[in-house]
Wavefront OBJ file of the C-alpha trace (Angstrom):
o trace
v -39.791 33.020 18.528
v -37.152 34.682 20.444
v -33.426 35.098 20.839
v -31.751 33.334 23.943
v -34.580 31.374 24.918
v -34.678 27.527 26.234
v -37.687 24.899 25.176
v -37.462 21.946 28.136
v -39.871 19.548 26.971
v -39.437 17.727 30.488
v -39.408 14.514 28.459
v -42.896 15.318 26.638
v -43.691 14.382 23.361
v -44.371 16.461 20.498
v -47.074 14.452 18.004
v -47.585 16.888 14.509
v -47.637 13.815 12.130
v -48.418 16.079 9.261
v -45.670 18.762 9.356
v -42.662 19.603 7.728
v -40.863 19.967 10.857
v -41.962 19.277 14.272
v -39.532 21.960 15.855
v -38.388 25.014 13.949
v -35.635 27.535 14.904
v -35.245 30.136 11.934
v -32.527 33.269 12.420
v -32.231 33.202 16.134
v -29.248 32.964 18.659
v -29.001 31.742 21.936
v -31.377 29.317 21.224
v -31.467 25.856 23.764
v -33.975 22.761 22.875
v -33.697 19.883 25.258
v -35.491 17.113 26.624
v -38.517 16.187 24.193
v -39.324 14.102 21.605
v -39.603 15.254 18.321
v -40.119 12.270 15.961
v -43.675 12.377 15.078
v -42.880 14.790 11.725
v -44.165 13.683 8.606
v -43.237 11.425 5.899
v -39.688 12.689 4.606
v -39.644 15.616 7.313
v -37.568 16.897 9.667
v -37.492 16.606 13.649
v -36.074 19.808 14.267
v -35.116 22.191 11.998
v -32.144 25.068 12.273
v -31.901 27.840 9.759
v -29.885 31.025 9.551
v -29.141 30.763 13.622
v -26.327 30.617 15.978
v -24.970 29.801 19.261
v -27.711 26.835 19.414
v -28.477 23.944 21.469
v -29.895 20.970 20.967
v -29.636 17.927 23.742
v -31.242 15.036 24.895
v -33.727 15.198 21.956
v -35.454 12.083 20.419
v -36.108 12.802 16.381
v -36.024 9.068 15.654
v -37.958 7.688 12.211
v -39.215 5.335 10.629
v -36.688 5.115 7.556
v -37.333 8.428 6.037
v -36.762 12.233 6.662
v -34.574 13.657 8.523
v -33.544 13.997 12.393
v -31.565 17.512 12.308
v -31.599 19.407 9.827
v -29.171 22.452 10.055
v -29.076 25.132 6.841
v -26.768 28.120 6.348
v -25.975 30.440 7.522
v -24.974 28.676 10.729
v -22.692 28.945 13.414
v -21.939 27.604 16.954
v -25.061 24.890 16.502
v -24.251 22.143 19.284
v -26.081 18.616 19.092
v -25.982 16.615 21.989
v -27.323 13.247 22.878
v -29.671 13.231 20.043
v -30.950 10.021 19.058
v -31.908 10.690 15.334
v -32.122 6.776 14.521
v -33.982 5.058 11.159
v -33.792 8.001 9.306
v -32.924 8.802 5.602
v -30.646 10.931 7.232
v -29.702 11.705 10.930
v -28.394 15.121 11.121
v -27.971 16.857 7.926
v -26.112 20.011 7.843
v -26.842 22.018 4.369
v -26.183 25.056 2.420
v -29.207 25.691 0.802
v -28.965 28.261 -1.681
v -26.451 29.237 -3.415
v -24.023 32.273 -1.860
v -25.738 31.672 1.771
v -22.302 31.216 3.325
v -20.364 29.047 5.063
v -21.118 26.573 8.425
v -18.632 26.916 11.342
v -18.174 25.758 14.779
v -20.558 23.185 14.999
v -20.279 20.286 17.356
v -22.104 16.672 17.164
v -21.577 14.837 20.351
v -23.096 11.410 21.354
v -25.619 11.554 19.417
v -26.548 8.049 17.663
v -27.909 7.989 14.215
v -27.791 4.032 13.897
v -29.873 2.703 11.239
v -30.143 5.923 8.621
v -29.306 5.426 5.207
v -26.465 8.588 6.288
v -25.958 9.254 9.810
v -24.100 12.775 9.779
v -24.152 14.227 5.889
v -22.740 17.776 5.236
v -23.760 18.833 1.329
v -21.922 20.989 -0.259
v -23.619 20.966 -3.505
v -24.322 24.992 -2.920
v -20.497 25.667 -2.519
v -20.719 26.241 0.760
v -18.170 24.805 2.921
v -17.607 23.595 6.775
v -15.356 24.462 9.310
v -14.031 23.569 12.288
v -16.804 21.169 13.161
v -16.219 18.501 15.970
v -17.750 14.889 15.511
v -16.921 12.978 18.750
v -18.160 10.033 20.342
v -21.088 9.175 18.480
v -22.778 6.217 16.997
v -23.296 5.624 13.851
v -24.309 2.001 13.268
v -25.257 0.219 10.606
v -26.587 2.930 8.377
v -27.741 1.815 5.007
v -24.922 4.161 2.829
v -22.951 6.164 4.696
v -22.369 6.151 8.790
v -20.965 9.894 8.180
v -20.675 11.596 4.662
v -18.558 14.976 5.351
v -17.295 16.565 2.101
v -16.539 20.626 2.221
v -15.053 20.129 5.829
v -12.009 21.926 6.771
v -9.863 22.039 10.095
v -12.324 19.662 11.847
v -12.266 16.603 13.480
v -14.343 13.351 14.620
v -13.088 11.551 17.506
v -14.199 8.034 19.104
v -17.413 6.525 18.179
v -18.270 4.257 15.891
v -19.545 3.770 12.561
v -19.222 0.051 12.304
v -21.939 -2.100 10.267
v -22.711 0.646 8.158
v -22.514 -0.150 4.267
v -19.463 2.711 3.993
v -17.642 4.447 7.287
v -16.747 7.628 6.907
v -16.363 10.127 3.916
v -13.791 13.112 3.833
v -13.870 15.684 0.839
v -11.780 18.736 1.964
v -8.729 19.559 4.504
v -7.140 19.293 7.539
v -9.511 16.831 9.192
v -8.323 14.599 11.736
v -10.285 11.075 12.240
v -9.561 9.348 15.103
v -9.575 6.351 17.466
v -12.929 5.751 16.287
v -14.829 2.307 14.693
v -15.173 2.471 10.772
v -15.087 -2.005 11.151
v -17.900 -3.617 8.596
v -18.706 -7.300 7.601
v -16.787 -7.790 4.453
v -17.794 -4.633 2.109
v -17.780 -0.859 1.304
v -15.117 1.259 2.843
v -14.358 2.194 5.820
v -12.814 5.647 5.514
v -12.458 7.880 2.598
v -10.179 10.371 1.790
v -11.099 12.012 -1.361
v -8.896 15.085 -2.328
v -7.738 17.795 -0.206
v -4.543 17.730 2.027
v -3.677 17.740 5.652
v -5.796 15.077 6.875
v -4.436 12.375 9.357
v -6.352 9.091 10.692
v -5.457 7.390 13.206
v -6.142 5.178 15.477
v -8.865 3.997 13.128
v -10.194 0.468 13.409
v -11.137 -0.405 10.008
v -10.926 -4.279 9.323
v -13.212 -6.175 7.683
v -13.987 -4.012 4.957
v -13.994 -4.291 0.979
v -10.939 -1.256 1.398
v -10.429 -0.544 4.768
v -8.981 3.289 4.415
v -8.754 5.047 0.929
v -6.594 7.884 -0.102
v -8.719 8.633 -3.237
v -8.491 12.010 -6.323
v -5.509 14.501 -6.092
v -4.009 15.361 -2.717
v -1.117 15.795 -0.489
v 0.511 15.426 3.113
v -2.210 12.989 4.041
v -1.625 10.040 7.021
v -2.433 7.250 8.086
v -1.101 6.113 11.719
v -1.671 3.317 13.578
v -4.672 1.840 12.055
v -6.422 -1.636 12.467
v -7.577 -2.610 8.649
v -7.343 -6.198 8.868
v -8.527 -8.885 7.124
v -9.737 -6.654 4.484
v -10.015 -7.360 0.749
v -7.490 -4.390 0.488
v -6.472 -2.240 4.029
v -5.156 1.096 2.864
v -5.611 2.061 -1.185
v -3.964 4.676 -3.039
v -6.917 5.467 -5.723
v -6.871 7.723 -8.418
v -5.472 10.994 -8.867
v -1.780 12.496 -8.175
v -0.781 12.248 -4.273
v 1.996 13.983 -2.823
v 3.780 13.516 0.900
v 1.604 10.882 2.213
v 2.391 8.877 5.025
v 1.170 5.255 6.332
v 3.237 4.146 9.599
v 2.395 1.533 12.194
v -0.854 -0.224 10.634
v -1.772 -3.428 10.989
v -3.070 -4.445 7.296
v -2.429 -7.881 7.781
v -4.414 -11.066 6.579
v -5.875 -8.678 3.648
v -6.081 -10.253 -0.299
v -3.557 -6.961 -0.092
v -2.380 -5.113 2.180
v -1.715 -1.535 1.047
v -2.253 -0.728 -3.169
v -2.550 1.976 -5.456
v -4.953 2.029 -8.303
v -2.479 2.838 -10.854
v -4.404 5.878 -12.417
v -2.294 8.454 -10.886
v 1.358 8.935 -9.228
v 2.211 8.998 -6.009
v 5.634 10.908 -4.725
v 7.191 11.674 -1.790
v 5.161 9.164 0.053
v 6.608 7.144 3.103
v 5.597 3.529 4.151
v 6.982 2.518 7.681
v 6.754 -0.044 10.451
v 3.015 -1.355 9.392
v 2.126 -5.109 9.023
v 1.145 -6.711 6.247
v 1.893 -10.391 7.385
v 0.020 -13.087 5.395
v -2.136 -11.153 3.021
v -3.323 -14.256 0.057
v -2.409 -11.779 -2.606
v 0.285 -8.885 -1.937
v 1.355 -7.609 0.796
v 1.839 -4.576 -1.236
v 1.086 -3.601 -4.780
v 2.540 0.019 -5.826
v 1.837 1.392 -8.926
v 3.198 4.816 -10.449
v 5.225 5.180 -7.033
v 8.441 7.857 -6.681
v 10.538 9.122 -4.340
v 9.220 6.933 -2.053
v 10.935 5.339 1.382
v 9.711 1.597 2.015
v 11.219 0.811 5.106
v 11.085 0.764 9.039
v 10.780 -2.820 9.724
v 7.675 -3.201 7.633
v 6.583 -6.512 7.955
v 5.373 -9.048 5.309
v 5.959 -12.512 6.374
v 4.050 -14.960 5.220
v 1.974 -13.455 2.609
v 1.207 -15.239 -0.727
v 3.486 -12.717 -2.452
v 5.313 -9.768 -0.294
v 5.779 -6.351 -2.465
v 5.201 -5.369 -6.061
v 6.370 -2.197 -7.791
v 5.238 -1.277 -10.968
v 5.311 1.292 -13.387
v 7.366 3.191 -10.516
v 10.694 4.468 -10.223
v 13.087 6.913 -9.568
v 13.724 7.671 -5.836
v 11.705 4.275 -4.545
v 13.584 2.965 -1.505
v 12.587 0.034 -0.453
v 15.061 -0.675 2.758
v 14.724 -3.675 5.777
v 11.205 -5.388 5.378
v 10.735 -8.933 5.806
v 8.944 -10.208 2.883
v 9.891 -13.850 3.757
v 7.794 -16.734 2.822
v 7.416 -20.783 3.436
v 8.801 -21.684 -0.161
v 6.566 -20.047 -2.732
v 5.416 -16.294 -3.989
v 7.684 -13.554 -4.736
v 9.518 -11.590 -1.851
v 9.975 -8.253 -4.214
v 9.097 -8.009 -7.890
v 10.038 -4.750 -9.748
v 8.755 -4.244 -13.225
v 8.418 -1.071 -16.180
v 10.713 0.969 -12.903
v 13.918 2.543 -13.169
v 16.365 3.891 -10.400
v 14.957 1.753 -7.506
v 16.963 0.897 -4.355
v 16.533 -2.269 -2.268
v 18.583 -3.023 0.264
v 18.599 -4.734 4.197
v 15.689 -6.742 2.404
v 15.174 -10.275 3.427
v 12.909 -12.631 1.399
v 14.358 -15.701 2.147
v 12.561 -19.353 1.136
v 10.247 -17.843 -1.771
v 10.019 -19.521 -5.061
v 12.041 -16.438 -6.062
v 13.029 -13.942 -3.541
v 13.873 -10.390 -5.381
v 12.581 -10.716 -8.973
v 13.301 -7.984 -11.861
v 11.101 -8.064 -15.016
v 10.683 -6.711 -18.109
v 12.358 -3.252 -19.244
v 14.305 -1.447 -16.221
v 17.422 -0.089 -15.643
v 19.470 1.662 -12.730
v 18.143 -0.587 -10.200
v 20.308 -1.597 -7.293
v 20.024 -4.477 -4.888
v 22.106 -4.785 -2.315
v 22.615 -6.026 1.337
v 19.441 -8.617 0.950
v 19.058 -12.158 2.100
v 17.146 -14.398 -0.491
v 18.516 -17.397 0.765
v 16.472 -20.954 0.196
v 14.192 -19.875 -2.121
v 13.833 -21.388 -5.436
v 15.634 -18.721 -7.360
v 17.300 -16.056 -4.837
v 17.180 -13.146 -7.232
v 15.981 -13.444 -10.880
v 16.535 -10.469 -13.611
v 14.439 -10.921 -16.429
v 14.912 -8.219 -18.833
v 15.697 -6.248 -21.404
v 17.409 -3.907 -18.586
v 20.186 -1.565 -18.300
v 22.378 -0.760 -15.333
v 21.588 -3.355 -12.559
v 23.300 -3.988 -10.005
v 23.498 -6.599 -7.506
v 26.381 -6.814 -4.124
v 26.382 -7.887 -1.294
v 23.500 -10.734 -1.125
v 23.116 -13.798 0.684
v 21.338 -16.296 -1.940
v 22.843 -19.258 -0.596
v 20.830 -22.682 -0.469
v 18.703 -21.781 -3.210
v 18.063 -24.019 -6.427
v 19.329 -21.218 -8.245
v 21.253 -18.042 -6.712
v 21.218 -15.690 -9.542
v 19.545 -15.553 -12.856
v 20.305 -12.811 -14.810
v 18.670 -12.692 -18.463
v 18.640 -9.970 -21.507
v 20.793 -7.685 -18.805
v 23.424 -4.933 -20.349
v 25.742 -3.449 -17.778
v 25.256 -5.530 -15.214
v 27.274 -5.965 -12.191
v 27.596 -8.885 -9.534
v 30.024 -8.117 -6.901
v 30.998 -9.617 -3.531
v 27.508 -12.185 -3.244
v 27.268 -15.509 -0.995
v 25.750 -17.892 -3.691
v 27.368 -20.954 -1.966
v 25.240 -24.207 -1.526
v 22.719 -24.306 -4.524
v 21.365 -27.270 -5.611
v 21.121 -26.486 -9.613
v 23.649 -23.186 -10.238
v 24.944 -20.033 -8.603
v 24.807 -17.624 -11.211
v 22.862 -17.801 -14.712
v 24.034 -15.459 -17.326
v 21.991 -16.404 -20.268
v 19.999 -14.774 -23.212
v 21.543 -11.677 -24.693
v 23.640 -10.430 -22.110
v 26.387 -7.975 -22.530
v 28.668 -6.436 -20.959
v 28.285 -8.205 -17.487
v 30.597 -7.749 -14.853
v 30.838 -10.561 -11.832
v 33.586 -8.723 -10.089
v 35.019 -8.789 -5.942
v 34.597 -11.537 -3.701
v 31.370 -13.462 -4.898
v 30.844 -16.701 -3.348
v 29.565 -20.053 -5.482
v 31.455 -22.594 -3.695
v 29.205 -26.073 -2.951
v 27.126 -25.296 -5.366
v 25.940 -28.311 -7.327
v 27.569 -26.404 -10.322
v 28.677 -22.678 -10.186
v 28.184 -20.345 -13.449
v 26.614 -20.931 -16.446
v 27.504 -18.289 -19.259
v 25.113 -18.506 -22.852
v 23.694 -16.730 -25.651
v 26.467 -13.724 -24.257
v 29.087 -11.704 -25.053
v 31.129 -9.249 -23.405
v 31.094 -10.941 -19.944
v 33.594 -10.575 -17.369
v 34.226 -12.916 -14.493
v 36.767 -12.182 -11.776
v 37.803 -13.841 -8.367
v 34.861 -15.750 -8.313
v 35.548 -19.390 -6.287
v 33.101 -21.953 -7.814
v 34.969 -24.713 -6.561
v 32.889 -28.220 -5.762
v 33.338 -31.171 -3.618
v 34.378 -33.261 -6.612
v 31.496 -33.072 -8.875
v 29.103 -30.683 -11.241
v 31.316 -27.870 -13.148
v 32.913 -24.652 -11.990
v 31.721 -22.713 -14.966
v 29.945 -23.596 -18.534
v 30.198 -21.447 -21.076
v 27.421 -22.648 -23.637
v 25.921 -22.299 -27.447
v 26.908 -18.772 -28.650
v 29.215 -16.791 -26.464
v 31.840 -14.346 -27.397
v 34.670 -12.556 -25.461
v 34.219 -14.037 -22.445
v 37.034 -13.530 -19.759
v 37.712 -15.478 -17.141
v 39.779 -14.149 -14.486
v 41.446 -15.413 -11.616
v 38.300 -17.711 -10.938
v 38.725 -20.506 -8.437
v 37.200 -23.962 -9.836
v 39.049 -26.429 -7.817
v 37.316 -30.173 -6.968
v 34.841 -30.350 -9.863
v 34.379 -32.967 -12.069
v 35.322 -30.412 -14.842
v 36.610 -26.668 -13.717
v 35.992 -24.908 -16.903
v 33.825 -26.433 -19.733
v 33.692 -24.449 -22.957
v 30.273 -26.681 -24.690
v 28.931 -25.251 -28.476
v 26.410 -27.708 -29.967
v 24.031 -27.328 -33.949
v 26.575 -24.938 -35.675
v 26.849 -22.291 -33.117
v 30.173 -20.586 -32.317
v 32.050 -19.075 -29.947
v 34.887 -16.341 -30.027
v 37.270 -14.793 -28.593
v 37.107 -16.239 -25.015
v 40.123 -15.412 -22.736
v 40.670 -17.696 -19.523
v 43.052 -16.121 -17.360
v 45.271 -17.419 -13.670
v 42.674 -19.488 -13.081
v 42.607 -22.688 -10.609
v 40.985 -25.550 -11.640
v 43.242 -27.438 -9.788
v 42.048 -31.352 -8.021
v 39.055 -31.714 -10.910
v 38.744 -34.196 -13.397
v 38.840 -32.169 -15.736
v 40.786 -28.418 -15.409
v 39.638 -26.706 -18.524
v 37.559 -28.980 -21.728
v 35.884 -28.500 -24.537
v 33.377 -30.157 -26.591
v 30.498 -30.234 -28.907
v 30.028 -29.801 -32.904
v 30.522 -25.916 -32.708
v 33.517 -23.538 -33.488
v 35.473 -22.503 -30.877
v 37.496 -19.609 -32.647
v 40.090 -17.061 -31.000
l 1 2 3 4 5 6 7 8 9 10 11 12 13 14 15 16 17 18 19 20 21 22 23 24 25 26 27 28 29 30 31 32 33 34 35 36 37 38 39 40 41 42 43 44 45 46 47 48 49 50 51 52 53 54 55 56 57 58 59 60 61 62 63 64 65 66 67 68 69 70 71 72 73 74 75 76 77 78 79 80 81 82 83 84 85 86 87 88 89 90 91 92 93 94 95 96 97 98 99 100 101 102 103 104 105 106 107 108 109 110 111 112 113 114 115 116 117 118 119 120 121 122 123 124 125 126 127 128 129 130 131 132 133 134 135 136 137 138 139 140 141 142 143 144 145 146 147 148 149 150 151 152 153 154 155 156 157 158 159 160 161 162 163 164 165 166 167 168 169 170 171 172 173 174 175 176 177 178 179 180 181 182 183 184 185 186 187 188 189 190 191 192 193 194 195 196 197 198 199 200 201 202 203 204 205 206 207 208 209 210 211 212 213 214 215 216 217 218 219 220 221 222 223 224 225 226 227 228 229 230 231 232 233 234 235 236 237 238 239 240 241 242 243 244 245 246 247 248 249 250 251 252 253 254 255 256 257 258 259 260 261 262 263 264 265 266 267 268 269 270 271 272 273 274 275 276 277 278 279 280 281 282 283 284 285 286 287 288 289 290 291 292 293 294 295 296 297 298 299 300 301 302 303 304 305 306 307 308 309 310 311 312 313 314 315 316 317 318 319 320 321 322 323 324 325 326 327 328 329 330 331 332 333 334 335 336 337 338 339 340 341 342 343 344 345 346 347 348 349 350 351 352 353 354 355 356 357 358 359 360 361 362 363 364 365 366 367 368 369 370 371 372 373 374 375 376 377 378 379 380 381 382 383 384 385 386 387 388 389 390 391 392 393 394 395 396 397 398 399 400 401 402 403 404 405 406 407 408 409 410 411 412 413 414 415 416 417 418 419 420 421 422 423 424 425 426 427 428 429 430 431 432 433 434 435 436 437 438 439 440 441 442 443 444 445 446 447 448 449 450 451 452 453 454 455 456 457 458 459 460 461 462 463 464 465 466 467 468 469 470 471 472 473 474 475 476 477 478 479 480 481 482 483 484 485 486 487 488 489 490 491 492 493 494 495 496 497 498 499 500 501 502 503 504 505 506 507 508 509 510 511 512 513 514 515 516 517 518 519 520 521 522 523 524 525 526 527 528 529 530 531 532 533 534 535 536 537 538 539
């Protein structure tokens, strides 16, 4: 062979059913092969064959199979090798770059461009197992169809890109091991299974544009890595659209994808943290299981009109913490799920969130502390916002969980504070403070009025009550204080129209101390202030 030569087959057919390879091209440049048919190699052979060569062309070449061998096969060194309408179908695999031997260098510069590779087990495959790595290669427009594994299996890659296509129907999309590759607007859709993109490791790389519904996980940020994105994808009606698995991410971003009608929408794996990430203006509306589930999550922003309606349950933090903003998402539902639950996080913000008509609409559980919730509508759900500790440090102001059963249910909570909530309406109580609370605070201008009954105080100590107005329409009580419960104040509380305004109740032996009730107005009840019961009241 030659250097800058061209082979025009004219559309012939090469036949060598017992070689390796049917064309060869070994350390030559300038090389063009076009027009010919090339898929008569051997059992587990190759088509055509490129080794140690640049500035190569291949086009309009047929290196189709029978299920075995290979269509291209491209080994390092390589550079500037150009594939172009190559059908390379029914193949173990299509076009298979390689670096093989060790310390034989790098690929760069290659280009893959409407070819179709449709029925391989792996319809592009770089492997790296050599150390060898890939740059700036250019996958566009290609299809990749139902292959048996993989439609494209790229690890090594750097500062390349694959653009349109598809890979849809294959087992698994398309899999990314390195940095700086861009994916997009292309097809990575299957039939219920395997993934549709990958992104394992490496930083820098951005898909979008991606349709990748249907899938078993439709993208996956998977192993350590940072600044990754995805934008604008399609993974619906996935078992799980985008997945945070394994590893330590940092900087990641997911905005405008459509994750909806997924079991969940976008998860992590929980074997690694994730900071520094940012979640905005996707869709996860009716997913049957979360519409997100966030494990070992920091520093990271939850917001942009993300929306969750109508899934089973809406978002759940876990094991996360410090820096977590989770800001105006609709995690609304038709009167059962969870809008928000947060549990084992400390130092989370929620706020502008509305997750009205759940069974409960912003639950807190288990050991937390520092967590504020403000500015968020849980109104008509069963319980508007439930705290379910031991915690520390909560705070909740400025909350609409009117027209619930229950407004607020605050339990095992130390340093707590209420302030300036609508709670009007409910049909069982505004506010529960019960089981080991201390050191509650229900201060500013919180709202029970019309509730069937306002605030029910037990099993606490240390529990301040100010300005509240639990007043009735004649019946129910303004607020119970029950069973054990010490140094209770209550100040300046508005009880007015009840059937009893304040009702101090201590029943089997129990006792209750130094309670302090203080300018209040129980005024037009039955009964202002009573007590009864076989306890002792003392102080």
């Amino acid at each position: 062979g030659a250097d800058n030569i061209t082979l025009d087959g004219g559309g012939h057919v090469i036949d060598a059913p017992s070689a390796g390879a049917v064309i060869f091209c070994g350390n030559h440049t300038g090389v063009t092969i076009k027009n010919v048919s090339a898929s008569g190699s051997a059992a587990g052979g190759q088509g055509v064959y490129v080794i140690g060569s640049s500035s190569v062309t291949i086009s309009d070449v047929d290196v189709s199979g029978a299920g075995s061998g290979v269509g291209v096969r491209v080994e390092s060194p390589a550079a500037n090798i150009v594939l172009e309408r190559v059908l390379a179908t029914q193949r173990g695999t299509g076009i298979y770059f390689l670096n093989g031997s060790p310390g034989e260098g790098s690929q760069q510069g290659n280009v893959v461009s409407e070819c179709d590779c449709s029925g391989s087990q792996y319809g592009v495959y770089t492997n790296y197992v050599y150390g060898g790595n890939y740059h700036s290669f250019t996958l566009s427009n290609n299809t990749v169809s139902n292959c048996g594994q993989w439609g494209m299996y790229i690890g090594s890659i750097y500062d390349s890109q694959v653009a349109g296509g598809t890979v849809s129907g294959s087992a698994n999309g398309i899999y990314v091991g390195g940095l700086g590759v861009h994916i997009h607007e292309t097809d990575a859709s299957g039939t219920g299974d395997g993934v549709g993109v990958d992104i394992d490791g490496g930083s820098g790389n951005v898909v979008d544009q991606v349709v990748a519904h249907k899938r078993s996980i439709g993208i996956s940020f998977n192993g350590d890595q940072q600044g990754n994105s995805a934008t604008g994808c399609d993974c619906s009606g996935s078992q799980v659209g985008i997945d945070y698995l394994y590893g330590n991410q940092q900087g990641d971003i997911v905005s405008g994808c459509n994750c909806s009608n997924c079991e969940t929408g976008i998860q992590s794996g929980g074997y690694g943290v994730s900071v520094s990430s940012a979640m905005t203006a996707n869709n996860m509306s009716n997913c049957t299981g979360w519409g997100m589930f966030l494990e070992g999550f920091h520093d990271t922003d939850i917001g942009g009109d993300n929306l969750l309606t109508g899934c089973a349950n809406g978002i759940f933090a876990f094991v996360s913490g410090s820096g977590m903003h989770i800001h105006d998402v609709d995690v609304s539902g038709n009167g059962a799920g969870i809008g928000i639950q947060l549990q084992y996080g400390s130092n989370i913000v929620v706020d502008g969130v509305a997750a009205r008509q759940r069974d409960t609409g912003i639950y807190v559980f288990l050991a937390s502390q520092g967590d504020r919730i403000s500015g968020c509508d849980c109104s008509a759900s069963n319980y508007g916002i439930y705290l379910n500790g031991p915690q520390q440090g909560n705070t909740v102001s400025g909350c609409n969980c009117s027209g619930c059963q229950v407004g607020v249910v605050a339990g095992n909570q130390q340093s707590l504070t209420v302030s300036n909530n609508d709670v009007r309406n409910c049909a069982q109580w505004g506010l529960e403070l019960a089981d080991h609370d201390d050191g509650v605070e229900v201060t500013g201008d919180n709202r029970f009025a019309g509730c069937t009954n306002g605030i029910l105080v037990a099993y606490a100590s240390a529990i301040g009550i100010h300005g509240a107005d639990v007043s009735g329409t004649g019946s129910g009580t303004g607020v119970w204080v029950q069973y054990t419960a010490s140094n209770i104040l209550l100040d300046g509380v508005r009880a007015q129209q009840r059937a009893t305004g304040i009702y101090f109740v201590n029943y089997g032996g129990t006792e209750q101390q130094g309670n302090v009730v203080s300018r209040c107005d129980c005024s037009g009840s039955g009964y202002g202030i009573a007590s009864a019961g076989s306890g002792t009241c003392r102080s």
